[in-house]
N, C-alpha and C positions, 0 to 999 in steps of 0.2 A: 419684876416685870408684870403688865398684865396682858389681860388676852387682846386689847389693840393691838400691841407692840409684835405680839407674836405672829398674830395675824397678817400683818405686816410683812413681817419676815418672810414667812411662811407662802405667801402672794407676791412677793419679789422674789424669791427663790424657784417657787411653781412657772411664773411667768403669766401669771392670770392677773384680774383684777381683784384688788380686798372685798370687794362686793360679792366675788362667789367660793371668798373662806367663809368658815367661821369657828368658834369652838368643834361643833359636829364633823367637821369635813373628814372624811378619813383619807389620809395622807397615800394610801398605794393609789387612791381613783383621780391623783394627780397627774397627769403625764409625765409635768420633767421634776417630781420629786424620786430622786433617785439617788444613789453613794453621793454625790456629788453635792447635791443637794443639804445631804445629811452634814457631813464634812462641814458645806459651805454654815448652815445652819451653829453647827459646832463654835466654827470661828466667830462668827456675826454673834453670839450669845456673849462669850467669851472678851471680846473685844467692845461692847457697846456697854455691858455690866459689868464682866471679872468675873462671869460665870463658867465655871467646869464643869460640862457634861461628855461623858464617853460617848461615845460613836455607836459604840453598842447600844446603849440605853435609847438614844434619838431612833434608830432604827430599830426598837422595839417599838415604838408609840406607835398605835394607830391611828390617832386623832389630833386635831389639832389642838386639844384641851389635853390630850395627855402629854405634851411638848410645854403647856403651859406651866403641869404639876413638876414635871422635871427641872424647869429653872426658878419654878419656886421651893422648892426640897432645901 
């Protein structure tokens, strides 16, 4: 994946526009990134790639680049 893709995700998830993600954003000064969020993020990773990431680890990231490192691990 790269960080369009995520970004993507990440601004469909949020409910904003990809114009005001981007690597830096940090993910709590999102309003609707929330469990749900996380989760949803989980599956959409999983489902678009075949990537497994815990729930736990996604809601560690504070960034939207550190969600990047995570599905490229």
């Amino acid at each position: 994946m790269n960080i369009a893709e995520v970004v993507a995700m990440v601004a469909e998830l949020a409910e904003v526009d990809e114009a005001q993600v981007s690597a830096e954003t940090v993910l709590e000064e999102l309003e609707a990134w929330d469990s749900l969020a996380v989760v949803s993020f989980m599956a959409m990773v999983d489902e678009s790639h075949g990537i497994k990431i815990q729930a736990r680890a996604i809601s560690a990231a504070k960034t939207v680049n550190d969600l990047l490192v995570l599905v490229s691990a």
